[in-house]
Biopython code that builds the backbone (N, CA, C, O; Angstrom):
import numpy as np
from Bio.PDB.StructureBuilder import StructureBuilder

atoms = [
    (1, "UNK", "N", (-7.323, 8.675, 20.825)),
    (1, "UNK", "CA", (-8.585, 8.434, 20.148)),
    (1, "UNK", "C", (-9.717, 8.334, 21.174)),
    (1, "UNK", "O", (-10.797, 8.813, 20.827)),
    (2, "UNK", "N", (-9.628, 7.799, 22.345)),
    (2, "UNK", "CA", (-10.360, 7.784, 23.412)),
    (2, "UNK", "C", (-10.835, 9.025, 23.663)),
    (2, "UNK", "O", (-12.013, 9.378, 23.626)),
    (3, "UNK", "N", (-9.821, 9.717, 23.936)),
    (3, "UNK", "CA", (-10.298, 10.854, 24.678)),
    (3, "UNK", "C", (-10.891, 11.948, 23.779)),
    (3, "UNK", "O", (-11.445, 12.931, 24.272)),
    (4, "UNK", "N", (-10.784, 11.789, 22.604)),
    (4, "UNK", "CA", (-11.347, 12.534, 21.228)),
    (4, "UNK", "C", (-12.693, 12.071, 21.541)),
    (4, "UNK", "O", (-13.459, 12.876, 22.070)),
    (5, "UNK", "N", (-13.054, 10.990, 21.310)),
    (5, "UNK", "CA", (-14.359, 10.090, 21.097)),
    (5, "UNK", "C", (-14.896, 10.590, 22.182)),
    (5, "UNK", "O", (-16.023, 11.055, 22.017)),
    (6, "UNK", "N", (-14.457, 10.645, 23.234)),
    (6, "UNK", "CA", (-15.116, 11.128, 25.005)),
    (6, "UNK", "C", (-15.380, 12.288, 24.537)),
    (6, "UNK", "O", (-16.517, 12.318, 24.066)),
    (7, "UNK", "N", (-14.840, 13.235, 24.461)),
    (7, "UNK", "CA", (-14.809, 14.735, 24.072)),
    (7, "UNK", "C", (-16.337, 15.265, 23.059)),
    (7, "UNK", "O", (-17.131, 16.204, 23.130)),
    (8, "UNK", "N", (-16.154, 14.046, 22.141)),
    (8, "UNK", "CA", (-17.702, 13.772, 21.502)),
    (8, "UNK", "C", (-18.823, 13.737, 21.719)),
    (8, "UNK", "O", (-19.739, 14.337, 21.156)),
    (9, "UNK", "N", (-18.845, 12.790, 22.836)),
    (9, "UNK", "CA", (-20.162, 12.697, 23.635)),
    (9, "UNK", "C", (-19.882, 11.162, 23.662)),
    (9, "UNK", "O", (-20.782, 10.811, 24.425)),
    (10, "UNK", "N", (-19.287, 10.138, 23.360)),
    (10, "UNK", "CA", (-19.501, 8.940, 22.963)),
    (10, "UNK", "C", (-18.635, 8.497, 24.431)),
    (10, "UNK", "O", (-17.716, 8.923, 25.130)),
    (11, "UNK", "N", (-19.541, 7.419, 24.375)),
    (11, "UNK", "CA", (-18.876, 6.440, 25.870)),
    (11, "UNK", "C", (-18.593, 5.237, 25.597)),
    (11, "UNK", "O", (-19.246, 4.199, 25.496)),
    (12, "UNK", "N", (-16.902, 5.690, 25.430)),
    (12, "UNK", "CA", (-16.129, 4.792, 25.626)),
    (12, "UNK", "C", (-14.961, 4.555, 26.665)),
    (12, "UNK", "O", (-14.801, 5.421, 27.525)),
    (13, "UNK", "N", (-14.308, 3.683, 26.654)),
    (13, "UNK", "CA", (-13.038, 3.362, 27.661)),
    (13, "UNK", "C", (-12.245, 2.374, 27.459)),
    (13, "UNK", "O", (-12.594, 1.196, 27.520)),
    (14, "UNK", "N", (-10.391, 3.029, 27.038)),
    (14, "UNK", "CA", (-9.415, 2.764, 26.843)),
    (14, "UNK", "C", (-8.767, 1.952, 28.061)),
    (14, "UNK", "O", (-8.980, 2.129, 29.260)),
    (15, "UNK", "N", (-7.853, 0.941, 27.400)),
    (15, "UNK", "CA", (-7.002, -0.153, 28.494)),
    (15, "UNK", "C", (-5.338, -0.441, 27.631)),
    (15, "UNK", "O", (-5.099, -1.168, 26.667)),
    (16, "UNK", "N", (-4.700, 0.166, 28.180)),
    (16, "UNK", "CA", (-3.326, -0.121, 27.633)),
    (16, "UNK", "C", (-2.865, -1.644, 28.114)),
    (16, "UNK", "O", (-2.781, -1.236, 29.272)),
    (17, "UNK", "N", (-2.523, -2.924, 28.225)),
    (17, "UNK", "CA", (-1.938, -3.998, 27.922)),
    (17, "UNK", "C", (-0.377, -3.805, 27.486)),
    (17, "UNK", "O", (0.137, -3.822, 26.367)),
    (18, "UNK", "N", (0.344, -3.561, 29.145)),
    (18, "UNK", "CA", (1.695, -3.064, 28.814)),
    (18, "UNK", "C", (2.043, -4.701, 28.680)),
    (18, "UNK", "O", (2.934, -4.821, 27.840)),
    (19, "UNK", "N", (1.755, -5.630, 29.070)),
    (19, "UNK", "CA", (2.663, -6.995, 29.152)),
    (19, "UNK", "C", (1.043, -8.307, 28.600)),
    (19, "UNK", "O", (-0.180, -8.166, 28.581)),
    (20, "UNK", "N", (1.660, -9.050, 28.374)),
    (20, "UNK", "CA", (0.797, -10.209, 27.503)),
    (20, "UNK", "C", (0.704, -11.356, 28.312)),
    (20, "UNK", "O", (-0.309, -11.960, 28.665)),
    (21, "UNK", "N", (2.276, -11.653, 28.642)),
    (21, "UNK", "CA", (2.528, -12.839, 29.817)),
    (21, "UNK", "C", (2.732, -13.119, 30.757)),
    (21, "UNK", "O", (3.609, -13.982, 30.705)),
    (22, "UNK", "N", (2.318, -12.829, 32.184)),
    (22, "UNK", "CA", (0.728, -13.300, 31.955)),
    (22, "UNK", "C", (-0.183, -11.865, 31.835)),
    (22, "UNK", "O", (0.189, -10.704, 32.008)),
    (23, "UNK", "N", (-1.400, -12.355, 31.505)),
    (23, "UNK", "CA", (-2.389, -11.251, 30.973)),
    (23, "UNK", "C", (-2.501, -10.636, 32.693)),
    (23, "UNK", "O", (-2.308, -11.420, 33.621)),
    (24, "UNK", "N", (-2.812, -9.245, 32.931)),
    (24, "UNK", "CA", (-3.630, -9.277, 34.039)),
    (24, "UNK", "C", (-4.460, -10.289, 34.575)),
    (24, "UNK", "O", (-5.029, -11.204, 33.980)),
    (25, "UNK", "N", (-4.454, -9.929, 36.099)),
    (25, "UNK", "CA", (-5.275, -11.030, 36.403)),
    (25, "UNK", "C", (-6.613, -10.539, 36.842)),
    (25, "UNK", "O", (-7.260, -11.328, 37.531)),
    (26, "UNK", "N", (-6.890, -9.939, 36.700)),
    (26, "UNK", "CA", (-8.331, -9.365, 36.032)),
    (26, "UNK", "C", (-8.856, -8.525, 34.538)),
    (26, "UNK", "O", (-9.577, -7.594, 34.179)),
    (27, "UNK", "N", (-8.169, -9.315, 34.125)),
    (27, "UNK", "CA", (-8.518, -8.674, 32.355)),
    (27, "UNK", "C", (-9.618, -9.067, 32.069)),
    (27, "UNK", "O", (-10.367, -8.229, 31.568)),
    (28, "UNK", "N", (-10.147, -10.482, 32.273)),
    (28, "UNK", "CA", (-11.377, -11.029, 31.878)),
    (28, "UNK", "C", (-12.630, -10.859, 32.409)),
    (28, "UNK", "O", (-13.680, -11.214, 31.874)),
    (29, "UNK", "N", (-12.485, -10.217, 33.649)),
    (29, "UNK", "CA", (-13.466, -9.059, 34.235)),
    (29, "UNK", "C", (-13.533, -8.020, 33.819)),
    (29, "UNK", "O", (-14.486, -7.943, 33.045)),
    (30, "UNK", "N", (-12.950, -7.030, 33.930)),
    (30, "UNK", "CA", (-12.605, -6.338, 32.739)),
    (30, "UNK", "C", (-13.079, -5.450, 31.625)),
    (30, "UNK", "O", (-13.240, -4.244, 31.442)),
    (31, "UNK", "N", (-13.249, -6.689, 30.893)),
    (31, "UNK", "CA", (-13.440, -6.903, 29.255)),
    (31, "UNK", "C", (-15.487, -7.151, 29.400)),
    (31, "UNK", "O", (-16.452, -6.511, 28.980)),
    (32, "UNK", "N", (-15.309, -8.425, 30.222)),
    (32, "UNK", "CA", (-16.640, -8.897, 30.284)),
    (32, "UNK", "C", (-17.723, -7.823, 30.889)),
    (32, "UNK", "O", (-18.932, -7.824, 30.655)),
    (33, "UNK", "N", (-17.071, -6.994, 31.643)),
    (33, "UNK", "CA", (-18.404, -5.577, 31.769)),
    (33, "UNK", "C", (-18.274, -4.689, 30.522)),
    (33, "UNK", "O", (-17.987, -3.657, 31.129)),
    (34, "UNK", "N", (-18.273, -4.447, 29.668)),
    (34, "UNK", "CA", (-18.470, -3.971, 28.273)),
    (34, "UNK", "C", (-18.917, -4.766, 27.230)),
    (34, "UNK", "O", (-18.605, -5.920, 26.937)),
    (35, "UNK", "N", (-20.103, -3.580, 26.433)),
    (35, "UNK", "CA", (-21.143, -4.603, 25.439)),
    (35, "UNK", "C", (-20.110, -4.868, 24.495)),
    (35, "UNK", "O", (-19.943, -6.057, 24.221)),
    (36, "UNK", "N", (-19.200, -3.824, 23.798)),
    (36, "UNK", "CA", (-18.189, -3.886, 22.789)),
    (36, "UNK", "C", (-16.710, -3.868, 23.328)),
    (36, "UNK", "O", (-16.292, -2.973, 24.062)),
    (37, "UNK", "N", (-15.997, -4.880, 22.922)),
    (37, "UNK", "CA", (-14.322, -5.110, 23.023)),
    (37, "UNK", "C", (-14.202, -4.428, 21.589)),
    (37, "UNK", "O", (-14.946, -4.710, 20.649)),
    (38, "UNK", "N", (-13.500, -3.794, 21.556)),
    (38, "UNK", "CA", (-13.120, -2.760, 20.359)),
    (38, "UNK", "C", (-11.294, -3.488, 20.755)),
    (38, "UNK", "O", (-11.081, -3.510, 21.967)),
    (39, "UNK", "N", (-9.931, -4.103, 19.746)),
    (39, "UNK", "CA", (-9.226, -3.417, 19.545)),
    (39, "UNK", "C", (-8.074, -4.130, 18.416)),
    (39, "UNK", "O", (-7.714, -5.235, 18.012)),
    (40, "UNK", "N", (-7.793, -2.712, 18.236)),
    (40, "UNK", "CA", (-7.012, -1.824, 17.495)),
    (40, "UNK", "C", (-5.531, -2.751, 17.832)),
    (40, "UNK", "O", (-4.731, -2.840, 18.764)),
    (41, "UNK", "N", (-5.713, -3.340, 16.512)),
    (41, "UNK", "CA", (-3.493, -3.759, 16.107)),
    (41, "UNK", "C", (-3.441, -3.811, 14.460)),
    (41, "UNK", "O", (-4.217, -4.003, 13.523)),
    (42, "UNK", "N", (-1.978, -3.507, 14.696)),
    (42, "UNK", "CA", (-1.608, -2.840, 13.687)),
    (42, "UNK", "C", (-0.534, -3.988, 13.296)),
    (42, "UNK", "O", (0.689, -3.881, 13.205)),
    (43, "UNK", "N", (-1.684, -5.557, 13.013)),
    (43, "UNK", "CA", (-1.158, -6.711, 12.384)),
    (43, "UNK", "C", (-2.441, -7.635, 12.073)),
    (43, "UNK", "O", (-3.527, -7.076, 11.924)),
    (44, "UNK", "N", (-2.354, -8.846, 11.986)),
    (44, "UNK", "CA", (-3.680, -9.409, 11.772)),
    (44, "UNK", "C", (-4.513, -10.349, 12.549)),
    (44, "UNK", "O", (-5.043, -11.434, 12.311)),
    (45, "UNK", "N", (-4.435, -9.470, 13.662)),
    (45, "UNK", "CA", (-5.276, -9.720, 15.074)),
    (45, "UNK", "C", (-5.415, -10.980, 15.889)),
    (45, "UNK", "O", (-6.350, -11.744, 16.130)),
    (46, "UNK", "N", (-3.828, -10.903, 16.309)),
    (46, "UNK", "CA", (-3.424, -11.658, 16.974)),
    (46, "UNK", "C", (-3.920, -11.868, 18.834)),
    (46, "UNK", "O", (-4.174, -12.807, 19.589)),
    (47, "UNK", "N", (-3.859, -10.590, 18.897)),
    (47, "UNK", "CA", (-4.243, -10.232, 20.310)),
    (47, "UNK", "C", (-5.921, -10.590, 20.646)),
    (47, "UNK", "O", (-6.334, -11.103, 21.686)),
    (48, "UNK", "N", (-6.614, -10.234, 19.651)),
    (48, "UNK", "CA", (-8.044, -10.266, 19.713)),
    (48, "UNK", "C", (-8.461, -11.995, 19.675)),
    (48, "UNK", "O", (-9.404, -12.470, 20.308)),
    (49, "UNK", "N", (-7.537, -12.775, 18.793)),
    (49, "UNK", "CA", (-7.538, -14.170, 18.406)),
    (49, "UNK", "C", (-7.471, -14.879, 20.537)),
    (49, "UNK", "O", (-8.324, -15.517, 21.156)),
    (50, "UNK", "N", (-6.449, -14.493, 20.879)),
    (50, "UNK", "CA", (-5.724, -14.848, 22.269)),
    (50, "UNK", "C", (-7.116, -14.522, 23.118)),
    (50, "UNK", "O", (-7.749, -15.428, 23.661)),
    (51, "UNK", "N", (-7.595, -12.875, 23.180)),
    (51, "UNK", "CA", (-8.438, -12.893, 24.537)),
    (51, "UNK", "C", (-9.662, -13.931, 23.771)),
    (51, "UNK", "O", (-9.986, -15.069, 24.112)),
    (52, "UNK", "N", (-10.013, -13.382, 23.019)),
    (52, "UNK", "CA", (-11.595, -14.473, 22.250)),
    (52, "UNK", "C", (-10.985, -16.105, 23.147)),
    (52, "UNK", "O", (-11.704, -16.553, 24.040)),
    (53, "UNK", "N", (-10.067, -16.612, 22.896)),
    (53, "UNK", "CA", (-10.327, -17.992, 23.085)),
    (53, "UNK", "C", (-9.840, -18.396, 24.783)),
    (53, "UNK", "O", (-10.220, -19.342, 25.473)),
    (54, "UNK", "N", (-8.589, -16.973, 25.215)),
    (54, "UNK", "CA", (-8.592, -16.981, 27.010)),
    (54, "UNK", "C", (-9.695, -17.166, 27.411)),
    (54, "UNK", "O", (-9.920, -18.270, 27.905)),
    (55, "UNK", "N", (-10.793, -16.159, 27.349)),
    (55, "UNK", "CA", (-11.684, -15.097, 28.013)),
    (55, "UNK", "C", (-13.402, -15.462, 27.308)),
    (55, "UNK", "O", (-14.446, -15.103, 27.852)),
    (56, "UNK", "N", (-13.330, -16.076, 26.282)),
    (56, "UNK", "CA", (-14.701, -16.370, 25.868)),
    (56, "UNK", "C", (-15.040, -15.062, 25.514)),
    (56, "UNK", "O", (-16.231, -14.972, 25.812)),
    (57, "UNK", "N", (-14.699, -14.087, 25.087)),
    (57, "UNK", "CA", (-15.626, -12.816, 25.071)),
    (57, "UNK", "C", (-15.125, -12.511, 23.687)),
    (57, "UNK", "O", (-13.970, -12.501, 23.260)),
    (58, "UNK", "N", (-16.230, -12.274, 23.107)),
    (58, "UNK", "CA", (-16.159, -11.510, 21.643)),
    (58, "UNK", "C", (-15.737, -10.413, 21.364)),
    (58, "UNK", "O", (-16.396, -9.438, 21.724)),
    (59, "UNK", "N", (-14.519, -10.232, 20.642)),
    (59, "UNK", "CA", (-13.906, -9.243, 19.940)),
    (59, "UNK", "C", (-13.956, -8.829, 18.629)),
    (59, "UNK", "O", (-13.982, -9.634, 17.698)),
    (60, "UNK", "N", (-13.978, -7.177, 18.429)),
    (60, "UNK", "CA", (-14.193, -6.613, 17.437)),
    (60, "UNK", "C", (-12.818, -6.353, 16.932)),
    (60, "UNK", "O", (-12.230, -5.637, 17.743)),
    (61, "UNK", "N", (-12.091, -6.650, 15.929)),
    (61, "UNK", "CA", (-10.770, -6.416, 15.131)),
    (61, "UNK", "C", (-10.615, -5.120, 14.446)),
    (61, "UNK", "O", (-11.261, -5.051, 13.401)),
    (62, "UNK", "N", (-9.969, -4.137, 14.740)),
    (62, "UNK", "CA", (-9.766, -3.233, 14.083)),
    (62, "UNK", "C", (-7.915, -3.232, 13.517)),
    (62, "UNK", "O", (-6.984, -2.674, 14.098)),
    (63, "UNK", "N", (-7.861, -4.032, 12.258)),
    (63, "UNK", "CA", (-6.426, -4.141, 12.148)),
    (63, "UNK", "C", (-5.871, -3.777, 10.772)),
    (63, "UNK", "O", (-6.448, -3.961, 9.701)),
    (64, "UNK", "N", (-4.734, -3.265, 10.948)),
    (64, "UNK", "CA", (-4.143, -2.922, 9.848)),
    (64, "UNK", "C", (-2.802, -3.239, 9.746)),
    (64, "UNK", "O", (-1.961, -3.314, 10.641)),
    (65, "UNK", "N", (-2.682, -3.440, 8.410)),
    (65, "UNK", "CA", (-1.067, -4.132, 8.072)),
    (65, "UNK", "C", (-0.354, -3.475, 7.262)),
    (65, "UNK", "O", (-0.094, -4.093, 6.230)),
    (66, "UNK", "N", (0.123, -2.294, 7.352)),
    (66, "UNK", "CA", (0.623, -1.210, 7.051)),
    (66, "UNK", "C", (2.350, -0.490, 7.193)),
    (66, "UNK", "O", (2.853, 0.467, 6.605)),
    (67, "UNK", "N", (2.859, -1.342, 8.131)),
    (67, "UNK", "CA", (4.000, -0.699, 8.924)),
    (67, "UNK", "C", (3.658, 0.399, 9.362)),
    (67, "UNK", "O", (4.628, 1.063, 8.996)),
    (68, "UNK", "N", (2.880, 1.224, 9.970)),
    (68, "UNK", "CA", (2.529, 2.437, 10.110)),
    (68, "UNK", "C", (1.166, 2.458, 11.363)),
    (68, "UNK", "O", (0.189, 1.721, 11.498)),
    (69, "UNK", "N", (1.640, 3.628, 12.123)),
    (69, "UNK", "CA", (0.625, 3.414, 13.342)),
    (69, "UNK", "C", (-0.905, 3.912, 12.800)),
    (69, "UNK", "O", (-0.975, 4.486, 11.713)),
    (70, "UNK", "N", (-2.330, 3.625, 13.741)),
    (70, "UNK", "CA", (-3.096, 4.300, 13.709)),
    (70, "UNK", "C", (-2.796, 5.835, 13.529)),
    (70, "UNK", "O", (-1.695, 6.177, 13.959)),
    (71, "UNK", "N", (-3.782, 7.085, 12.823)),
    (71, "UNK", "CA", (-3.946, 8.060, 12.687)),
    (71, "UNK", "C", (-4.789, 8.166, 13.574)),
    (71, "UNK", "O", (-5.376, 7.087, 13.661)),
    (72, "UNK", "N", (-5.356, 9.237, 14.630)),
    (72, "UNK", "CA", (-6.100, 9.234, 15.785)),
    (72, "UNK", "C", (-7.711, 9.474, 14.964)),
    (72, "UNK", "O", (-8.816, 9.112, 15.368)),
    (73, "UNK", "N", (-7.424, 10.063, 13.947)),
    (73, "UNK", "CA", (-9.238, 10.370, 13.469)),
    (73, "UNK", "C", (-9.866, 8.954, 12.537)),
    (73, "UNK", "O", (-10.989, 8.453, 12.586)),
    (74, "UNK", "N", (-8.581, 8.533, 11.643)),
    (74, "UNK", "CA", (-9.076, 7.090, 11.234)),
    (74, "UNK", "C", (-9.297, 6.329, 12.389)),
    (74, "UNK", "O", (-10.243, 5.564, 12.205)),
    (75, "UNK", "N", (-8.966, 6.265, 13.140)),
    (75, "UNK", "CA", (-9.326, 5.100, 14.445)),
    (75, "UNK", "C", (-10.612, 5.765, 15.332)),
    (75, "UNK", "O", (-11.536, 5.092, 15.788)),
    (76, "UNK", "N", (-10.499, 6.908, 15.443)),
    (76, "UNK", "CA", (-12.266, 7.582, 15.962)),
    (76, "UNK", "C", (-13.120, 6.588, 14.750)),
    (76, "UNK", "O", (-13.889, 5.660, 14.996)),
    (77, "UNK", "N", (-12.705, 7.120, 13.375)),
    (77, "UNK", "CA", (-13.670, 6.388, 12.764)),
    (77, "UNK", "C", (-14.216, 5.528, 12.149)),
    (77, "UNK", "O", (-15.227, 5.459, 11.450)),
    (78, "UNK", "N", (-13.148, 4.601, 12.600)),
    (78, "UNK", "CA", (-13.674, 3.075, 12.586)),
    (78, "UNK", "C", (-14.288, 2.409, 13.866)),
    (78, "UNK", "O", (-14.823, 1.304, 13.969)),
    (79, "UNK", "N", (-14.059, 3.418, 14.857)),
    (79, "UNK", "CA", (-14.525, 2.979, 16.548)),
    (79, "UNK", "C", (-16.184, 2.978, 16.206)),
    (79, "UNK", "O", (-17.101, 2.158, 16.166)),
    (80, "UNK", "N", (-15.953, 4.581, 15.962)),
    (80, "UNK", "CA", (-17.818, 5.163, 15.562)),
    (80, "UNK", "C", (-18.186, 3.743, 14.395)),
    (80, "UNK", "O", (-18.749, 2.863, 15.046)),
    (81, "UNK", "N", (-18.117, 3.581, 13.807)),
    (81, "UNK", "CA", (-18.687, 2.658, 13.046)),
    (81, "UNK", "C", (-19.315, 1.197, 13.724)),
    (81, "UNK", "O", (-20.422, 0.658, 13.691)),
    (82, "UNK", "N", (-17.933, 0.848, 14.383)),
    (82, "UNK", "CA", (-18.437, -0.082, 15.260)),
    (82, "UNK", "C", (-19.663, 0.127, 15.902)),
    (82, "UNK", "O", (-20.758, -0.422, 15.780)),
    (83, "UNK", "N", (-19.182, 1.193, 16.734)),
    (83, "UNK", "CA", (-20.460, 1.527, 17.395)),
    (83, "UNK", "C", (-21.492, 1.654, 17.629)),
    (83, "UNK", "O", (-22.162, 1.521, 18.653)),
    (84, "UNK", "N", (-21.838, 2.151, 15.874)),
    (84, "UNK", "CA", (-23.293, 2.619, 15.518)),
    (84, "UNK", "C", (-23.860, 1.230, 14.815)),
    (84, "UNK", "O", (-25.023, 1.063, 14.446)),
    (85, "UNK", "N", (-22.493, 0.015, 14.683)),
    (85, "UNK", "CA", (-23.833, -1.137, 14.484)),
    (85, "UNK", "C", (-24.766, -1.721, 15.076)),
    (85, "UNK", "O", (-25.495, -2.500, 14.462)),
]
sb = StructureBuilder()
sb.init_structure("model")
sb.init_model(0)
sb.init_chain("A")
sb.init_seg("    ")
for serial, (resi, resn, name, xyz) in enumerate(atoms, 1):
    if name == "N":
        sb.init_residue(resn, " ", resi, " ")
    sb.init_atom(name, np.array(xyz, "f"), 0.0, 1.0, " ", f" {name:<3s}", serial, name[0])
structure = sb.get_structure()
């Protein structure tokens, strides 16, 4: 979805989070040079709950409870949405 959205014209930038415990130890740097934390789980935003109260930094929830992964163009276009608020 990143690289779709790039391909667009839109500037953004993807961070995979292979491990949780402990977080990187620069995640909260990170995060904190970007106006929008955008992310994407596919439960009821557990991860976004964790950095918000680690990290102080405001997160945008994009979550779904589905059993079923993101589709790459539904997730472009809920990113774009974000975006354009």
């Amino acid at each position: 979805a990143a690289d779709k959205l790039r391909d667009s014209g839109r500037s953004v930038s993807s961070a995979h989070l292979r491990y949780l415990n402990p977080f990187p130890t620069n995640l909260g740097e990170v995060l904190g040079g970007f106006e929008k934390v955008i992310i994407p789980e596919i439960n009821m935003g557990q991860l976004s709950m964790i950095i918000r109260s680690r990290f102080l930094i405001d997160t945008i929830g994009i979550n779904l409870v589905r059993g079923r992964p993101f589709g790459i163009d539904e997730l472009c276009n809920r990113v774009i949405e974000e975006m354009d608020k």
